[in-house]
N, CA and C atoms of all chains as a GROMACS GRO file, in nm:
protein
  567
    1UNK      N    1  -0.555   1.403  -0.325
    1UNK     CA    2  -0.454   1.433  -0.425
    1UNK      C    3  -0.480   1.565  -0.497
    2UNK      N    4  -0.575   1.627  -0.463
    2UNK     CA    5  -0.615   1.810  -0.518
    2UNK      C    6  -0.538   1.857  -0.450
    3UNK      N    7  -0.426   1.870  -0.372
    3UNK     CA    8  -0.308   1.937  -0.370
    3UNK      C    9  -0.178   1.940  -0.475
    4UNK      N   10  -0.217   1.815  -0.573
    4UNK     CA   11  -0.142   1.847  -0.683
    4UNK      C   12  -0.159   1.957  -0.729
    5UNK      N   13  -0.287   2.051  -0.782
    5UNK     CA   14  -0.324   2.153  -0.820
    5UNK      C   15  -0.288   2.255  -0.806
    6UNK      N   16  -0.236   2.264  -0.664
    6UNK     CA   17  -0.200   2.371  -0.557
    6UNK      C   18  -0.038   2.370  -0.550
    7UNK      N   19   0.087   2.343  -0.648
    7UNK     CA   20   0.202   2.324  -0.631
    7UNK      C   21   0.233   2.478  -0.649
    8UNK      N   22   0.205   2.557  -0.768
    8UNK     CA   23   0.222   2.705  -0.747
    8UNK      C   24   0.198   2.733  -0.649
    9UNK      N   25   0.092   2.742  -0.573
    9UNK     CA   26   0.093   2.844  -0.438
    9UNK      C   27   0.179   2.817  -0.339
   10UNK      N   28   0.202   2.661  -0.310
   10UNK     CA   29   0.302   2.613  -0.171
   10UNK      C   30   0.398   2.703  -0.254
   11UNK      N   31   0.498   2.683  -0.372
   11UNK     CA   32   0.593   2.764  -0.406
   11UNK      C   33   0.591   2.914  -0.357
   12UNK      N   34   0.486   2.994  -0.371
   12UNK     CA   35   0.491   3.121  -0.349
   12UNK      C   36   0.494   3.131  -0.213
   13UNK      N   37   0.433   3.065  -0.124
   13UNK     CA   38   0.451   3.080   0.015
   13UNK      C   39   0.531   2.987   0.114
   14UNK      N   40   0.637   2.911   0.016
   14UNK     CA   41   0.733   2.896   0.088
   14UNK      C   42   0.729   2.738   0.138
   15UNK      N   43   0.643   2.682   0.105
   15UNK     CA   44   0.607   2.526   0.137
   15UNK      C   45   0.621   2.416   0.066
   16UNK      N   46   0.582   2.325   0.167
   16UNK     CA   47   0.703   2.201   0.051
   16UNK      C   48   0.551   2.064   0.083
   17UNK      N   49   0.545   2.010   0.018
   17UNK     CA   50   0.436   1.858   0.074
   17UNK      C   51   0.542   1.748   0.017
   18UNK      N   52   0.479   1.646   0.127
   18UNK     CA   53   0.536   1.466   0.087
   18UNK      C   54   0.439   1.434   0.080
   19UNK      N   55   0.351   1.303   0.020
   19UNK     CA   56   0.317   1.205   0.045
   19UNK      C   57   0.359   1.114   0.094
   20UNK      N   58   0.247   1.010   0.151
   20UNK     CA   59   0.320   0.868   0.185
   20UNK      C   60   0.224   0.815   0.175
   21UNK      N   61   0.288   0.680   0.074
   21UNK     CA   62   0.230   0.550   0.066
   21UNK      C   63   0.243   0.405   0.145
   22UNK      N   64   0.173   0.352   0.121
   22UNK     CA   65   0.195   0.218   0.200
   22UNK      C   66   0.202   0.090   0.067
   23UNK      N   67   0.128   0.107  -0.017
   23UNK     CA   68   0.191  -0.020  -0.112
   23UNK      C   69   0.323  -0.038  -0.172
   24UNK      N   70   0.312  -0.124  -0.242
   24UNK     CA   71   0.475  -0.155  -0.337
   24UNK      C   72   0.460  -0.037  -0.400
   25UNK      N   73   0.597  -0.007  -0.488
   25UNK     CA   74   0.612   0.095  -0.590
   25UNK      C   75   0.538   0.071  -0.719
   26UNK      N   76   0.544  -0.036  -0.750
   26UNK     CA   77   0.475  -0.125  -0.876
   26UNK      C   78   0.332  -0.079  -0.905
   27UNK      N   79   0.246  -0.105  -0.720
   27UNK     CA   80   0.138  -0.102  -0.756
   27UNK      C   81   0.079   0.078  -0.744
   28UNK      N   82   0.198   0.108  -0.659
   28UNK     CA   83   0.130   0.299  -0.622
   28UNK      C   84   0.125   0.335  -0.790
   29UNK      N   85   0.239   0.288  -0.846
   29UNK     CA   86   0.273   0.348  -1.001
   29UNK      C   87   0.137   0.340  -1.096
   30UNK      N   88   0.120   0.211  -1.110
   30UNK     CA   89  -0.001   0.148  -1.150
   30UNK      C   90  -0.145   0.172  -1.168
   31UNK      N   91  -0.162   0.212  -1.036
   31UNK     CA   92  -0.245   0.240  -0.921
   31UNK      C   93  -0.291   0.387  -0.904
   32UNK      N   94  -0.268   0.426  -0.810
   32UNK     CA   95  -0.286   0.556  -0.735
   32UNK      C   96  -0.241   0.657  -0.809
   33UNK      N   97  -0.096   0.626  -0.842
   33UNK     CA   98  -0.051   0.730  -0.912
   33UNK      C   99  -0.051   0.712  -1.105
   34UNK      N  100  -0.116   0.629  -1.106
   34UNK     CA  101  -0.104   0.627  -1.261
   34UNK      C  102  -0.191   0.761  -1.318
   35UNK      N  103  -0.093   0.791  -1.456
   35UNK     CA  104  -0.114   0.866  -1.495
   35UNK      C  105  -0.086   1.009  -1.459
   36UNK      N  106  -0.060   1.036  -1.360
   36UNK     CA  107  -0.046   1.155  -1.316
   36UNK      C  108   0.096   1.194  -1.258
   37UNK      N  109   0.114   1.294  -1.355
   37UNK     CA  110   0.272   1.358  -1.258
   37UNK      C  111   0.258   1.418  -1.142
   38UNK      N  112   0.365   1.395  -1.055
   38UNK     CA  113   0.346   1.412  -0.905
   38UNK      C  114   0.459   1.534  -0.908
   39UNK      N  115   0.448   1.629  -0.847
   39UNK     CA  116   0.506   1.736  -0.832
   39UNK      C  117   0.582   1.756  -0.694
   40UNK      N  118   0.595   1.666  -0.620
   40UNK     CA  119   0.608   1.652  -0.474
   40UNK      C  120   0.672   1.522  -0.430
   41UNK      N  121   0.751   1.489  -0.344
   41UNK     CA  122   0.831   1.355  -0.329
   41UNK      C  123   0.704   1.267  -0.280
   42UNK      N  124   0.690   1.131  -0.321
   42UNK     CA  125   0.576   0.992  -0.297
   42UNK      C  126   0.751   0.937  -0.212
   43UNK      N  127   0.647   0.907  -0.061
   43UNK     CA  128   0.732   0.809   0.015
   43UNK      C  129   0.683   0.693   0.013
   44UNK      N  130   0.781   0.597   0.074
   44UNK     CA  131   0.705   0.470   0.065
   44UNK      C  132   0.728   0.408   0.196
   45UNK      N  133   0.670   0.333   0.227
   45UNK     CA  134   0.632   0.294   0.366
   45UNK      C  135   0.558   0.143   0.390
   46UNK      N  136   0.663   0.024   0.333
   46UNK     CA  137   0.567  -0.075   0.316
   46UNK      C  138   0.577  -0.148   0.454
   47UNK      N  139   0.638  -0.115   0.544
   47UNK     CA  140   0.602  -0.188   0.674
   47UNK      C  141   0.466  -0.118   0.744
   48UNK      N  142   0.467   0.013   0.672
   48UNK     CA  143   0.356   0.116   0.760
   48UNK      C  144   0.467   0.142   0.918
   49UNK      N  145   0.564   0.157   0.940
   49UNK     CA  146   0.593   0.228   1.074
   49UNK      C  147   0.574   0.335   1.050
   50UNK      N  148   0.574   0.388   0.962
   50UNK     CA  149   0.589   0.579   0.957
   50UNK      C  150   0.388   0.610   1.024
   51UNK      N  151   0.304   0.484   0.952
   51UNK     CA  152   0.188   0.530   0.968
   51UNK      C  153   0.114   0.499   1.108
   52UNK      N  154   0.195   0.394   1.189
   52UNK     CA  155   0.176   0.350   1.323
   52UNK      C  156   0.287   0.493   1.402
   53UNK      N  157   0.374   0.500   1.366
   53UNK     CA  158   0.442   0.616   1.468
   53UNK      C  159   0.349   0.770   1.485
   54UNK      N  160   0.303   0.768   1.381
   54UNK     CA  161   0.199   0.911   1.309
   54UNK      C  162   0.063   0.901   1.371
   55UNK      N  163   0.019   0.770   1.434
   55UNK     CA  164  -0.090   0.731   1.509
   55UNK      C  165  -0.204   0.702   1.399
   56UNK      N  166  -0.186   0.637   1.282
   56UNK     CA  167  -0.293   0.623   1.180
   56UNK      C  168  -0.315   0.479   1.204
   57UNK      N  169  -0.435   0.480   1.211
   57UNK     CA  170  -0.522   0.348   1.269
   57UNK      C  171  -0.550   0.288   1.173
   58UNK      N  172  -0.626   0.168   1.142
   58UNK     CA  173  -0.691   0.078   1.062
   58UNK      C  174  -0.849   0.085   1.056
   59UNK      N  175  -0.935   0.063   0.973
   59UNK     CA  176  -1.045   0.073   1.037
   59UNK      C  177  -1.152  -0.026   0.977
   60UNK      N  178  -1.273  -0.073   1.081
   60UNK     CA  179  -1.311  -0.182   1.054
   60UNK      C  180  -1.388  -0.204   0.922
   61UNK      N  181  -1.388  -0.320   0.885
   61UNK     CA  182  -1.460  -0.330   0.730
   61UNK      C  183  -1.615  -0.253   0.729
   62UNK      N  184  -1.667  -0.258   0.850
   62UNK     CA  185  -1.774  -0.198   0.826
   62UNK      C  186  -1.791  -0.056   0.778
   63UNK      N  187  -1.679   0.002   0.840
   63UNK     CA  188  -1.631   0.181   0.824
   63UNK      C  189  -1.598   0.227   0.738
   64UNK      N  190  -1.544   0.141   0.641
   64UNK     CA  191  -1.514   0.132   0.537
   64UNK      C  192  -1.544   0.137   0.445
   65UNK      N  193  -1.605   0.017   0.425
   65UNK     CA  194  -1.697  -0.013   0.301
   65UNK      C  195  -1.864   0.004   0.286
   66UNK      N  196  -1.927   0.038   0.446
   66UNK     CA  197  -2.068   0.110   0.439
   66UNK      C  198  -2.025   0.225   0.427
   67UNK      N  199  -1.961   0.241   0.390
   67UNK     CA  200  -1.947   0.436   0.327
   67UNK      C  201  -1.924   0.452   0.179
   68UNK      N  202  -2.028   0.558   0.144
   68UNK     CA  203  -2.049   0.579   0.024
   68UNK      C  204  -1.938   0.607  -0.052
   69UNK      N  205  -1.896   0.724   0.051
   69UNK     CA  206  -1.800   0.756   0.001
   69UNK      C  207  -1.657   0.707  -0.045
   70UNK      N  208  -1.612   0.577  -0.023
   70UNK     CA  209  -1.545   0.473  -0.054
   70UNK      C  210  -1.613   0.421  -0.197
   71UNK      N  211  -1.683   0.395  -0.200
   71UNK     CA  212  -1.779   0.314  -0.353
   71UNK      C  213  -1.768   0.410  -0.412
   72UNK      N  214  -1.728   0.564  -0.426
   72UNK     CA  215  -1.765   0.669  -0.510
   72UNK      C  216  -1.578   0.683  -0.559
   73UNK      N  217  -1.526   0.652  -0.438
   73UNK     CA  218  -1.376   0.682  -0.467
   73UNK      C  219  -1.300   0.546  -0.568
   74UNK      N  220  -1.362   0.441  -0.513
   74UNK     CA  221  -1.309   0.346  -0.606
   74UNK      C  222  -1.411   0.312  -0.776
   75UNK      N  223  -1.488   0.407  -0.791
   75UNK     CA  224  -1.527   0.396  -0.883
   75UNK      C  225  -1.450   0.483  -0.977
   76UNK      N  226  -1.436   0.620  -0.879
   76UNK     CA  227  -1.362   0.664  -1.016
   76UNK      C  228  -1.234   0.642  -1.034
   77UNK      N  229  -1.171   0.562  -0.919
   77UNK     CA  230  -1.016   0.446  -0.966
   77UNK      C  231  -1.064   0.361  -1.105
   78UNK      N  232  -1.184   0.287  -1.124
   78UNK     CA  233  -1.200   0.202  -1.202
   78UNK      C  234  -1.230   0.252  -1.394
   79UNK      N  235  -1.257   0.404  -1.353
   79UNK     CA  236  -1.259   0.508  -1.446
   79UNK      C  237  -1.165   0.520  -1.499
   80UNK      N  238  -1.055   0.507  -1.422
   80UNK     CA  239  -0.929   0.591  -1.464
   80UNK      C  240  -0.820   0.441  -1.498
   81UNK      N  241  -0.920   0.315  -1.479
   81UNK     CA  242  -0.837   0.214  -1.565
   81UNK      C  243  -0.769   0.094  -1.430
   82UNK      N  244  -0.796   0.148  -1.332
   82UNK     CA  245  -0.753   0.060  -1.205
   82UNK      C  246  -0.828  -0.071  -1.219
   83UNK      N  247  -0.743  -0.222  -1.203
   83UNK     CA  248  -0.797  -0.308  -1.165
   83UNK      C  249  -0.841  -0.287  -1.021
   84UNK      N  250  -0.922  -0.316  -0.962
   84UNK     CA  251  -0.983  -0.325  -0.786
   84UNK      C  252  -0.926  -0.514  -0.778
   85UNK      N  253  -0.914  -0.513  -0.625
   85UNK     CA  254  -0.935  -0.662  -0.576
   85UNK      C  255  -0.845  -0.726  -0.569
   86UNK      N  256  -0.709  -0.606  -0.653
   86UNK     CA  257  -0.603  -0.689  -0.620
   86UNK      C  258  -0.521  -0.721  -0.501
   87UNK      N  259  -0.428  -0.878  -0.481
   87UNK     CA  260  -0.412  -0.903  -0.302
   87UNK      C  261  -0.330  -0.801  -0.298
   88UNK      N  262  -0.281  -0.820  -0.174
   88UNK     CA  263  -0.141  -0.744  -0.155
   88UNK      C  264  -0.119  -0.576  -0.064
   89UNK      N  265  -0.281  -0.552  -0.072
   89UNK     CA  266  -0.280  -0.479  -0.021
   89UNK      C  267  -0.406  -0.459   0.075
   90UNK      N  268  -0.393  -0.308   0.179
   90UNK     CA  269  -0.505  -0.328   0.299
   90UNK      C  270  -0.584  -0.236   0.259
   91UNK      N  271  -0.737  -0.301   0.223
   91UNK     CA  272  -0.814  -0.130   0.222
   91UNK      C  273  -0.903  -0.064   0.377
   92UNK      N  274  -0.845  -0.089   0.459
   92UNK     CA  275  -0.898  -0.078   0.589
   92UNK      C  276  -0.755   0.045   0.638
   93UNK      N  277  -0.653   0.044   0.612
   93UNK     CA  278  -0.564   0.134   0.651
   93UNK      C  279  -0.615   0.279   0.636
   94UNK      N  280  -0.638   0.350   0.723
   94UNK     CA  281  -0.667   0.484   0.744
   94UNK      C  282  -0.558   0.570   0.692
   95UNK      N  283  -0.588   0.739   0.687
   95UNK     CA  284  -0.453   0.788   0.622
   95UNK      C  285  -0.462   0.905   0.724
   96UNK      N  286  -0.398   1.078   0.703
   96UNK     CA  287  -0.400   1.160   0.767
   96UNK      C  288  -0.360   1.258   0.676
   97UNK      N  289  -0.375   1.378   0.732
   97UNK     CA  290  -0.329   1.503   0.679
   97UNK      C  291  -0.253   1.572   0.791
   98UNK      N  292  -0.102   1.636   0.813
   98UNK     CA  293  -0.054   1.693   0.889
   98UNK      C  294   0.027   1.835   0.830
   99UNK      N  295   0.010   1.894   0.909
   99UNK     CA  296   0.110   2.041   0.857
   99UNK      C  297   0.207   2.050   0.979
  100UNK      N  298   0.354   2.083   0.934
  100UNK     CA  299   0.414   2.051   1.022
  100UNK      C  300   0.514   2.211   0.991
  101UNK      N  301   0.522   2.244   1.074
  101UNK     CA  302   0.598   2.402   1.067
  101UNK      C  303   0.764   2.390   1.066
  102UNK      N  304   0.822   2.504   1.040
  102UNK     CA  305   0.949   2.528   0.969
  102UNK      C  306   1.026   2.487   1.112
  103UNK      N  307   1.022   2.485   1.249
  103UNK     CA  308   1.059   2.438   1.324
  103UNK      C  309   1.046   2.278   1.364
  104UNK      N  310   0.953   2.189   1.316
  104UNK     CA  311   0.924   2.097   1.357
  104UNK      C  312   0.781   2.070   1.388
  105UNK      N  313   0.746   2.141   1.428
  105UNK     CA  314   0.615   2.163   1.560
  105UNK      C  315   0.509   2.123   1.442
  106UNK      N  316   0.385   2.063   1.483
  106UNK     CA  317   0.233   2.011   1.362
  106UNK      C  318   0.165   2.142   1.420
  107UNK      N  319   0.152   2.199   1.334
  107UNK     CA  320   0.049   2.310   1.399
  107UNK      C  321  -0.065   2.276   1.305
  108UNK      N  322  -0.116   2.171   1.222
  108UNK     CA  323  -0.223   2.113   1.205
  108UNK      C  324  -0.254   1.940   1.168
  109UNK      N  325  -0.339   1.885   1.272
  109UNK     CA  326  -0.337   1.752   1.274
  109UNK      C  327  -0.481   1.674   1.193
  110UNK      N  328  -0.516   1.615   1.112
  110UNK     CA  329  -0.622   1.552   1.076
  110UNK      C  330  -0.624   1.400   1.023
  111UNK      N  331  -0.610   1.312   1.146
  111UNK     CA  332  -0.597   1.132   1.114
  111UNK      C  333  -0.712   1.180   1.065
  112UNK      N  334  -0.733   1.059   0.956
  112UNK     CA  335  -0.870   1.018   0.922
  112UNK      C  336  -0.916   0.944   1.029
  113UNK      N  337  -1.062   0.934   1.051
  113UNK     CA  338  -1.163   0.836   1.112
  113UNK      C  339  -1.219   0.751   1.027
  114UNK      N  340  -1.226   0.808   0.894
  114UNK     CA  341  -1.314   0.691   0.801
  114UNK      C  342  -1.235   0.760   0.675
  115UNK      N  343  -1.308   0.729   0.566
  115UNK     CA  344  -1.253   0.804   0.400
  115UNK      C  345  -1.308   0.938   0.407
  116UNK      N  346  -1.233   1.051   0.477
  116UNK     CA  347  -1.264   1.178   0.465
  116UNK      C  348  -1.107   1.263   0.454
  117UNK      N  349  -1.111   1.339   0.408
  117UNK     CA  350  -1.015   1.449   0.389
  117UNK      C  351  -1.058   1.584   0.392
  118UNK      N  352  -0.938   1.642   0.457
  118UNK     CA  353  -0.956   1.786   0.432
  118UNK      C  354  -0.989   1.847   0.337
  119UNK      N  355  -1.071   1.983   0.278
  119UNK     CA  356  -1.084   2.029   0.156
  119UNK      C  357  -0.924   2.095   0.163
  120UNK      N  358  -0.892   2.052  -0.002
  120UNK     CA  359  -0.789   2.131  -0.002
  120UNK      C  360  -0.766   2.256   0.026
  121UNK      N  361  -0.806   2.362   0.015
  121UNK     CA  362  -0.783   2.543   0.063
  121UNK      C  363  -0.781   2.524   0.163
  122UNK      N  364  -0.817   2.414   0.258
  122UNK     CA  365  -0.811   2.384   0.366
  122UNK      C  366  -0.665   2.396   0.462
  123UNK      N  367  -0.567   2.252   0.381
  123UNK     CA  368  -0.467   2.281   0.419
  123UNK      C  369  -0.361   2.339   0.363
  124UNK      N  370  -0.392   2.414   0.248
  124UNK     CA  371  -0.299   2.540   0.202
  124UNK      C  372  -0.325   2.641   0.314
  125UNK      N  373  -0.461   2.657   0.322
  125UNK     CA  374  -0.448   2.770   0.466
  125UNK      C  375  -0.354   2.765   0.576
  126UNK      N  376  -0.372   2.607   0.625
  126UNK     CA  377  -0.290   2.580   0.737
  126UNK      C  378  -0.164   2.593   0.729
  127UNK      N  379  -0.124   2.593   0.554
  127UNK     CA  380   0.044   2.611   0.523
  127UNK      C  381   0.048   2.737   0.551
  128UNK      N  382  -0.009   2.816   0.493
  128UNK     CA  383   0.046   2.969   0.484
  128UNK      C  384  -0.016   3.032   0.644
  129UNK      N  385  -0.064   2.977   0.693
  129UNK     CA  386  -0.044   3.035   0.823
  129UNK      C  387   0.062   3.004   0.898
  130UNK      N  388   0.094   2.826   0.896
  130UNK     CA  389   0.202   2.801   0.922
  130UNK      C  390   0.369   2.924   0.863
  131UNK      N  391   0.337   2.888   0.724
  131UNK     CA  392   0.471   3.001   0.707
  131UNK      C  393   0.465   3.130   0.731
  132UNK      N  394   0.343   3.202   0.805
  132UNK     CA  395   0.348   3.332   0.820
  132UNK      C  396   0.386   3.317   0.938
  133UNK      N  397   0.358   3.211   1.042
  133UNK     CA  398   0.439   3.278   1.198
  133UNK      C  399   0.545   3.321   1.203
  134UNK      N  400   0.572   3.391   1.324
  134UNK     CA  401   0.708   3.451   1.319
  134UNK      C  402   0.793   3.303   1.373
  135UNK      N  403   0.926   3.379   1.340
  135UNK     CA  404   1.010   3.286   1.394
  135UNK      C  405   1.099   3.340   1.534
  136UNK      N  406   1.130   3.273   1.620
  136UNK     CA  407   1.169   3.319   1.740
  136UNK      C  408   1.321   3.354   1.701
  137UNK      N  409   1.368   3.502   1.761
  137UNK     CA  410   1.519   3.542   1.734
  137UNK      C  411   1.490   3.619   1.577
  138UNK      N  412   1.389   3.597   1.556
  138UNK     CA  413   1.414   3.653   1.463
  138UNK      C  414   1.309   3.841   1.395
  139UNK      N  415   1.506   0.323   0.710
  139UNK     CA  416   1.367   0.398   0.775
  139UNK      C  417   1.416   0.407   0.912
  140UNK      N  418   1.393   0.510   0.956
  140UNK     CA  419   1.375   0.520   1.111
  140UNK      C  420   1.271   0.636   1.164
  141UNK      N  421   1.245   0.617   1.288
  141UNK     CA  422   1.154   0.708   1.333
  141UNK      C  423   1.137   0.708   1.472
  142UNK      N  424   1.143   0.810   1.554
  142UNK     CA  425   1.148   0.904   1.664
  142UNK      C  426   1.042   0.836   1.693
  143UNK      N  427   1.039   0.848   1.871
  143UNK     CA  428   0.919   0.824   1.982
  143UNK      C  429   0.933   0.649   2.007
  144UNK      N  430   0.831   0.653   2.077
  144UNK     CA  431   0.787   0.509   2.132
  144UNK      C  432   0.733   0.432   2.007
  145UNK      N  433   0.760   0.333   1.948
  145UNK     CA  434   0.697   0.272   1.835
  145UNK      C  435   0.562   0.202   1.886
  146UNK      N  436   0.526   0.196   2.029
  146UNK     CA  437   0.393   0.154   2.048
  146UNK      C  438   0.295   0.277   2.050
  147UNK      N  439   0.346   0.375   2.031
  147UNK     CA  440   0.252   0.481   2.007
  147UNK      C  441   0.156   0.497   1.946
  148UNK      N  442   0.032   0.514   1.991
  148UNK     CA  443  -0.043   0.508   1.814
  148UNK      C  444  -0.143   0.633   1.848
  149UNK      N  445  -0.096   0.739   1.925
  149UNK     CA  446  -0.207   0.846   1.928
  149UNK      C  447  -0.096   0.938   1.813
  150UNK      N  448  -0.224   0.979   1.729
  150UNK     CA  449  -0.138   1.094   1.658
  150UNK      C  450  -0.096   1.249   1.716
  151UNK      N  451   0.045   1.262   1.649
  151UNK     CA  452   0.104   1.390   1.738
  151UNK      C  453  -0.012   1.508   1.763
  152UNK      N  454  -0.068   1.571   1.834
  152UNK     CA  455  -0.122   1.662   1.817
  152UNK      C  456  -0.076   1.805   1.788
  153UNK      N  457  -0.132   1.964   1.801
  153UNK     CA  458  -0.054   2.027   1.766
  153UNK      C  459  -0.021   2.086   1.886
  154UNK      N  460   0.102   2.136   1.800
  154UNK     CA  461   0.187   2.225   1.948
  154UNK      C  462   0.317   2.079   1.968
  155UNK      N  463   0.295   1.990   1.947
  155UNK     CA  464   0.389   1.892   1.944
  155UNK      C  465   0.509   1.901   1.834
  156UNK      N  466   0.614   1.779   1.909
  156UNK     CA  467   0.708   1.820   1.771
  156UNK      C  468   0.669   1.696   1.681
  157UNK      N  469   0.658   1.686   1.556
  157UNK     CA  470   0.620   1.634   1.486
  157UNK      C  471   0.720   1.468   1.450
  158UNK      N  472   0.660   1.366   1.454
  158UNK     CA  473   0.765   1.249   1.505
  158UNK      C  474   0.849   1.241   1.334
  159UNK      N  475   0.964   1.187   1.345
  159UNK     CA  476   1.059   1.166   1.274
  159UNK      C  477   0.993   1.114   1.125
  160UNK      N  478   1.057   1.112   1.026
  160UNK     CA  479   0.981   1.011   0.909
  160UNK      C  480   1.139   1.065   0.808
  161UNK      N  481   1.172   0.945   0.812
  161UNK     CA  482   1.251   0.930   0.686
  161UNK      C  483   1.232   0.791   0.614
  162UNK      N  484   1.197   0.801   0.503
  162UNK     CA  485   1.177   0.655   0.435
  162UNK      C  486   1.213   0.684   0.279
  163UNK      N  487   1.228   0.606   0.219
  163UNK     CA  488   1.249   0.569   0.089
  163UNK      C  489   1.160   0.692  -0.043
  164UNK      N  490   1.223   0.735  -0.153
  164UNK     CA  491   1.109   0.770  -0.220
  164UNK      C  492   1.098   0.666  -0.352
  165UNK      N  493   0.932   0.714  -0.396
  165UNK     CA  494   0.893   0.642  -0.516
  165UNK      C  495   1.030   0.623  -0.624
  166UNK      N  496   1.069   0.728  -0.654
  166UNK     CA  497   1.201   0.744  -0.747
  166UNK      C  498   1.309   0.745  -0.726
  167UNK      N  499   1.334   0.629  -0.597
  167UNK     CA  500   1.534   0.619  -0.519
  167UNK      C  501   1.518   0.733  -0.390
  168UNK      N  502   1.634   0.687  -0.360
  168UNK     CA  503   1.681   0.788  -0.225
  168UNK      C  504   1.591   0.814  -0.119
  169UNK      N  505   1.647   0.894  -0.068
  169UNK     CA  506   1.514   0.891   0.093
  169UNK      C  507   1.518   1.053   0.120
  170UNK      N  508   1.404   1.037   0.177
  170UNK     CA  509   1.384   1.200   0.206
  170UNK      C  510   1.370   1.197   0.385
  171UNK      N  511   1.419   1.288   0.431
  171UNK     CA  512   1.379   1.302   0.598
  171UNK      C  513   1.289   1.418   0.694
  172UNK      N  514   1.204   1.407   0.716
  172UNK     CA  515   1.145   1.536   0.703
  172UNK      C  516   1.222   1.661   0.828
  173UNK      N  517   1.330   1.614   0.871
  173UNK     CA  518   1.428   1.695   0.926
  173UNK      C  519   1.502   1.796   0.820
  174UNK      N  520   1.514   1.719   0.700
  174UNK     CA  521   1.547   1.798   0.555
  174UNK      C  522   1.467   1.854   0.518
  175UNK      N  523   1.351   1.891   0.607
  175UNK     CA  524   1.260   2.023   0.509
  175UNK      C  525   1.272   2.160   0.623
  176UNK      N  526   1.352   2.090   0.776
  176UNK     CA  527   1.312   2.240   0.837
  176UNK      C  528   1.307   2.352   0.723
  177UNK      N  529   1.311   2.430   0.814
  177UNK     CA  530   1.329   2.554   0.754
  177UNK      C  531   1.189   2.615   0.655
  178UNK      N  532   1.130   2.555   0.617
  178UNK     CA  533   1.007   2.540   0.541
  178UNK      C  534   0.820   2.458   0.648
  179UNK      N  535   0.739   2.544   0.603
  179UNK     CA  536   0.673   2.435   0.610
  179UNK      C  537   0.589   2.354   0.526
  180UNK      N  538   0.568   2.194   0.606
  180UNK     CA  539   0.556   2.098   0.504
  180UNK      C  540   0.382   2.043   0.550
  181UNK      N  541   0.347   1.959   0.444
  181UNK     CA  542   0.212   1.920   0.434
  181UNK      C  543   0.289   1.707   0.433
  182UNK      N  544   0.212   1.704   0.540
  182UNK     CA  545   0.254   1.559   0.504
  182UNK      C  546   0.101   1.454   0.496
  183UNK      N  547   0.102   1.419   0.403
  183UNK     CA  548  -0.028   1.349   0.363
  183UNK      C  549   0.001   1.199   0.331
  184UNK      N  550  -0.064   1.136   0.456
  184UNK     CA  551  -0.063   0.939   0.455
  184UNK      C  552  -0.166   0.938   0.373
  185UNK      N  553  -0.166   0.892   0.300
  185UNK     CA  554  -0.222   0.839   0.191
  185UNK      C  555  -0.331   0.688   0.200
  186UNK      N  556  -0.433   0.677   0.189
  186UNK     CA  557  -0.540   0.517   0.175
  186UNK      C  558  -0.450   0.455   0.086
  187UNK      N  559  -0.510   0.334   0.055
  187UNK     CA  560  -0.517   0.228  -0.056
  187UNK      C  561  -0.549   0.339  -0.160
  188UNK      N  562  -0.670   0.390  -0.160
  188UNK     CA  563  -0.663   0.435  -0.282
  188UNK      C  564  -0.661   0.636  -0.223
  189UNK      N  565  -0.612   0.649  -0.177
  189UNK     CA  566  -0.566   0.794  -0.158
  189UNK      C  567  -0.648   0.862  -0.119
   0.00000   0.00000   0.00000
């Protein structure tokens, strides 16, 4: 979500981000997104087809939850006032990062394998390279 | 909601591909399609349980 940070620059170079969620609205509100204004459209996706068509996998409890880095992320959910544990939802669902160019085309792909993400400058790069290609005909 | 390709698919698009369909609902009403962003490019980020 440190691409919130980064809404000036997509503006200057021409780029746009979605999210997508997989819980209810109730709980993303609650939840994930509490507290924080979102500068960018939050989709929602509670069957998950968008995240099975996109090829985002599930992953096993072990992958999951022996990673530190999961215990570090839901701690500072619990910081910021999150109940944990509630049903209703999967914490095994994997996520992704994609850049997808002014034609269609992903000219950058990153499913997760476990709880990792791109550094953000990361995929601002991939935007503004994306919006610097040329365009054909033109 | 609808969405482009084989729904048993589960390898993600790679690049150089065209990027599969996604129109769904947003947090705040209405639906967005990411056919409505040609022209631009977009960052699309699936999101964890907890992000």
């Amino acid at each position: 979500m440190k691409v919130l940070g980064q809404k000036a620059r997509l503006d200057e170079i021409g780029a746009a981000a979605v999210f997508v969620v997989f819980d209810a609205p109730e709980r993303v509100r609650g939840g994930l997104l509490r507290g924080l204004d979102i500068p960018f459209p939050v989709l929602v996706d509670a069957d998950r087809d968008a995240y099975r068509a996109w090829g985002l996998r599930r992953s096993s409890v072990a992958g999951v939850w022996l990673d530190p880095r999961v215990w570090k992320r839901y701690a500072a959910l619990l910081v910021r006032g999150e109940r944990l544990g509630l049903p209703g939802t999967d914490t095994l669902q994997l996520g992704g990062d994609f850049v997808v160019d002014r034609d269609g085309i992903v000219t950058y792909a990153r499913p997760q394998q476990r709880d990792d993400r791109p550094p953000v400058l990361a995929l601002v790069s991939e935007l503004e390279r994306a919006a610097t290609r040329s365009v054909p005909g033109q | 909601m609808s969405f482009s390709g084989d729904p048993a698919k589960v390898v993600p698009p790679s690049v150089g591909e065209p990027a599969p369909e996604l129109v769904l609902p947003m947090l705040e009403g209405g639906e967005l399609s990411l056919v409505g962003a040609r022209g631009q490019p977009v960052l699309v980020s699936f999101l964890r349980h907890a992000g």
